[in-house]
C-alpha positions as CSV (number, residue, x, y, z in Angstrom):
1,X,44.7,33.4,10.8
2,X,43.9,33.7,14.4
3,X,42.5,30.8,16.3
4,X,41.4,30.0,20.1
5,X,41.4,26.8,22.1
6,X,39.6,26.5,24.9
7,X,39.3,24.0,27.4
8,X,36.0,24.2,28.9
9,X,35.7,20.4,31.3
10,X,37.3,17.4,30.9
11,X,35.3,14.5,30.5
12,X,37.8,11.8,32.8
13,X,36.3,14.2,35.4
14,X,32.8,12.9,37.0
15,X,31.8,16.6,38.2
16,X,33.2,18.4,34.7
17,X,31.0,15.5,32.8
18,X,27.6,16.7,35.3
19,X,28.3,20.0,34.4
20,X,28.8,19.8,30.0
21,X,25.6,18.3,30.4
22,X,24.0,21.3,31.8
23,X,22.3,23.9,29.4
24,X,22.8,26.6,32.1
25,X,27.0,25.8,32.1
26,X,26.9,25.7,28.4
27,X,25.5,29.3,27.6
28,X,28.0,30.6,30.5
29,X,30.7,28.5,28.7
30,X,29.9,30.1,25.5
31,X,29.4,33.8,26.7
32,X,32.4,33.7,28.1
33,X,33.7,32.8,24.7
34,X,31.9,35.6,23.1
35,X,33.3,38.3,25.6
36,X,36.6,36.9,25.6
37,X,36.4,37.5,21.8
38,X,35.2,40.7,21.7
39,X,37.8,41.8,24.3
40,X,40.6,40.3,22.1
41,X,39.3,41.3,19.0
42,X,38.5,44.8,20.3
43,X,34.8,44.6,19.0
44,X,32.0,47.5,19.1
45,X,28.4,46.4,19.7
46,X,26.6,47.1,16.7
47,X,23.7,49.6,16.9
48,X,20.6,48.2,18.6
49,X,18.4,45.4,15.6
50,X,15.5,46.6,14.3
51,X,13.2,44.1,13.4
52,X,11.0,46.4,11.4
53,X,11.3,46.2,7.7
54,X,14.0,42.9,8.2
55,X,12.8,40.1,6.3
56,X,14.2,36.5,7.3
57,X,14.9,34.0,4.7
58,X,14.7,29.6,5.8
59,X,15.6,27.6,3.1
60,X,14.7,23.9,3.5
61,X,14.2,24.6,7.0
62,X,17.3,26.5,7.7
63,X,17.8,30.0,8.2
64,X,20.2,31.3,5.6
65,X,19.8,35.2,6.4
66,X,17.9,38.0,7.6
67,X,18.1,41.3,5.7
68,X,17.0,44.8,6.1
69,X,17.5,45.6,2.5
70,X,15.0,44.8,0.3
71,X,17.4,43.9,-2.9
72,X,19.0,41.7,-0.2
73,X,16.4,39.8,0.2
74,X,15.5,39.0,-3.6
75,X,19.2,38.2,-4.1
76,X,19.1,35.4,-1.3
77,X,16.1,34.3,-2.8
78,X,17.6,34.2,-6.3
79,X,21.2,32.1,-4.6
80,X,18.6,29.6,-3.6
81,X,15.9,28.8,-6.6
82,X,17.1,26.0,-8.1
83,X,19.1,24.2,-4.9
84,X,15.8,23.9,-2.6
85,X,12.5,22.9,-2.5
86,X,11.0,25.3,-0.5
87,X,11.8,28.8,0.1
88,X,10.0,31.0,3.0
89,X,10.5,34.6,3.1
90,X,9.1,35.9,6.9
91,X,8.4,39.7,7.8
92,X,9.5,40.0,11.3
């Protein structure tokens, strides 16, 4: 299994502490992640989402999926009926 550790601040460090507090640092933090991955992974961007026709499923307030596929959706529906109280199927 592959695996990555990064080291992204340190937090005996006054200005690295100031700046993993900062939403802005964060998100660069993590897209650097994310294209680091994709480099090393050698990743193609998927074709362009389409939110026509995808429905999105939240199951006890957590989204659990968002599918395309019709059949998709009832079988996400069906994994859930009897764990959760409340189901919500969304057309975006």
């Amino acid at each position: 299994m592959k695996a990555v550790l990064t080291e992204n601040g340190f937090i005996d460090n006054a200005t690295d502490v100031a700046k993993l507090k900062q939403d802005a640092f964060l998100d660069k933090v993590a897209q650097g992640h994310v294209n680091g991955m994709v480099k090393a992974l050698k990743l193609e961007k998927k074709r362009n989402f389409s939110a026509s026709g995808t429905h999105r499923i939240v199951v006890d307030g957590t989204q659990v999926g968002a599918y395309e596929n019709d059949q998709n959706v009832m079988d996400a529906v069906e994994r859930h009926l009897t764990s959760s109280n409340q189901i919500l199927v969304e057309k975006l």
